[in-house]
C-alpha positions as YAML, in Angstrom:
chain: A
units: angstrom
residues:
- id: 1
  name: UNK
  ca: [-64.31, -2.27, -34.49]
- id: 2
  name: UNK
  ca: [-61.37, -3.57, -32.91]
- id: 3
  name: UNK
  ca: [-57.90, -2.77, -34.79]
- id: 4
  name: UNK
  ca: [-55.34, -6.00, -34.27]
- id: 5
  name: UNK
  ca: [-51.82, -5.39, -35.78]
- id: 6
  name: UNK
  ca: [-50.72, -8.49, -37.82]
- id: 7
  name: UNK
  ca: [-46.84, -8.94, -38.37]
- id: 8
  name: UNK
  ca: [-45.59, -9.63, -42.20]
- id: 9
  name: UNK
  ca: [-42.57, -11.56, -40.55]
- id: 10
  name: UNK
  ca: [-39.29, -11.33, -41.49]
- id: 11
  name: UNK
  ca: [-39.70, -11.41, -45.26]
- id: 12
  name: UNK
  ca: [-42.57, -9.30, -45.92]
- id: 13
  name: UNK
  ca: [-40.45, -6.78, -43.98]
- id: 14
  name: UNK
  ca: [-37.47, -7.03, -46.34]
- id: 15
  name: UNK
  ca: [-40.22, -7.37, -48.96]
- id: 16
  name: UNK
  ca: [-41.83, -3.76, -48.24]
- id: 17
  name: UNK
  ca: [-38.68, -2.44, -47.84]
- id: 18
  name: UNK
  ca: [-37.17, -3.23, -50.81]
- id: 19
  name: UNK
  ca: [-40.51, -1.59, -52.76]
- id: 20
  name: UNK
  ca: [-40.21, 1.09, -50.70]
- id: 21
  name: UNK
  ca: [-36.50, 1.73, -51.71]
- id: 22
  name: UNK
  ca: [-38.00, 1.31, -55.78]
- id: 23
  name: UNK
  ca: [-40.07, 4.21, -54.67]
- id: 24
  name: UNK
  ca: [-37.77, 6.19, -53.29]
- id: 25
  name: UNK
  ca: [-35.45, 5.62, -56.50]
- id: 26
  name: UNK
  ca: [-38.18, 6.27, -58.29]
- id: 27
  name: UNK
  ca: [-38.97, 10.27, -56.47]
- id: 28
  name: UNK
  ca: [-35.30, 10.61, -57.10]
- id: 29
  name: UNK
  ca: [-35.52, 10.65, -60.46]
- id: 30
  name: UNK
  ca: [-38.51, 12.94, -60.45]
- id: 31
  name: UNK
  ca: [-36.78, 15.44, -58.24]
- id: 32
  name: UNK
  ca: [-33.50, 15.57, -60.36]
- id: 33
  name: UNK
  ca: [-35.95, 16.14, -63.59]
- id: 34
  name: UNK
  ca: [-37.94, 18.83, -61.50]
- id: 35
  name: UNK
  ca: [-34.36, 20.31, -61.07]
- id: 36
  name: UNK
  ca: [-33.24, 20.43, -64.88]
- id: 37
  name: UNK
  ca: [-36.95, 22.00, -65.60]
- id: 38
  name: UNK
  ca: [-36.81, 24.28, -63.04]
- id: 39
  name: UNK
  ca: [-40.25, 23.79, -62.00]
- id: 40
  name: UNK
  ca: [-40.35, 24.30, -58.20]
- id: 41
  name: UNK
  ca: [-43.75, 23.18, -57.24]
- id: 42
  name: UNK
  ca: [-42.63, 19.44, -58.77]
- id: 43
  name: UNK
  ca: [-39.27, 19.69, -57.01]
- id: 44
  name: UNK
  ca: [-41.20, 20.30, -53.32]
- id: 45
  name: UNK
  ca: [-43.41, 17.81, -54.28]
- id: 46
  name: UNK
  ca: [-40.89, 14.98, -55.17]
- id: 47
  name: UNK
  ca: [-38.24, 15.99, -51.86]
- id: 48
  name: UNK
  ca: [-42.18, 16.01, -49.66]
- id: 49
  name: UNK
  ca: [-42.57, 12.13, -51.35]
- id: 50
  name: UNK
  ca: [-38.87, 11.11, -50.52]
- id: 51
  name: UNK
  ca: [-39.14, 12.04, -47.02]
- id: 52
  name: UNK
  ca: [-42.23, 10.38, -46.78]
- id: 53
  name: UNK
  ca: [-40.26, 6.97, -48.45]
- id: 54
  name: UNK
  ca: [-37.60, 7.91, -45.71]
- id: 55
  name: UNK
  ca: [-40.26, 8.18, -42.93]
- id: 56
  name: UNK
  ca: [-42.04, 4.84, -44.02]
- id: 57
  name: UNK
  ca: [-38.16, 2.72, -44.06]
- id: 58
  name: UNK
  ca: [-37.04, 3.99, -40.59]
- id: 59
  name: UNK
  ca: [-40.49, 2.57, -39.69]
- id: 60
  name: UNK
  ca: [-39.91, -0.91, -41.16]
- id: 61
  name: UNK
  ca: [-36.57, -1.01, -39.72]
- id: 62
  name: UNK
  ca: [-37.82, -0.64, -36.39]
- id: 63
  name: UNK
  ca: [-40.43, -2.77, -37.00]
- id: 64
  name: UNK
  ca: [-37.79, -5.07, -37.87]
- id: 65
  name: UNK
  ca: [-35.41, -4.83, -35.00]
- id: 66
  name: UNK
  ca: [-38.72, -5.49, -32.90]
- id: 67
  name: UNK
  ca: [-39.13, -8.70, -34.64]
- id: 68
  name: UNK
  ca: [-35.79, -9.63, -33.93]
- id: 69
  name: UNK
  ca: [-35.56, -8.24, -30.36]
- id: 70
  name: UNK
  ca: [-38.78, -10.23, -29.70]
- id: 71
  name: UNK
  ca: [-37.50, -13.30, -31.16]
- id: 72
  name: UNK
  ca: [-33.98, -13.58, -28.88]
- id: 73
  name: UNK
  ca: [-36.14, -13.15, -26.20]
- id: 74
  name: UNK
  ca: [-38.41, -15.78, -26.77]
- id: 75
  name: UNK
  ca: [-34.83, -17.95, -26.88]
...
């Protein structure tokens, strides 16, 4: 089974990271309320999902300087 990496081009990479920042809005919200409750296990659980959100944007972002790096040298 061979694995071939497809790119979304430019705008499915804006695309997925704009959903990805709704997410990360989204595990804000939940850590602030795991804050007012005081309910620690929720609060690791939402900061473990933001970092993840974090993780998963620096990747697009490289993934999108590639695009363009590749693209001004095919100029």
């Amino acid at each position: 089974m061979s694995t071939v990496k497809k790119s979304k081009g430019k705008f499915g990479t804006y695309l997925t990271i704009g959903t990805t920042l709704f997410a990360a809005f989204s595990n804000i919200k939940k850590v602030r309320s795991a804050k007012g409750d005081n309910d620690t296990l929720q609060l690791v659980d939402g900061l473990i999902r933001v970092a993840a959100v974090a993780t998963g944007v620096a990747l697009l972002v490289r993934e999108l300087r590639e695009a363009t790096d590749d693209d001004i040298l095919t100029d």
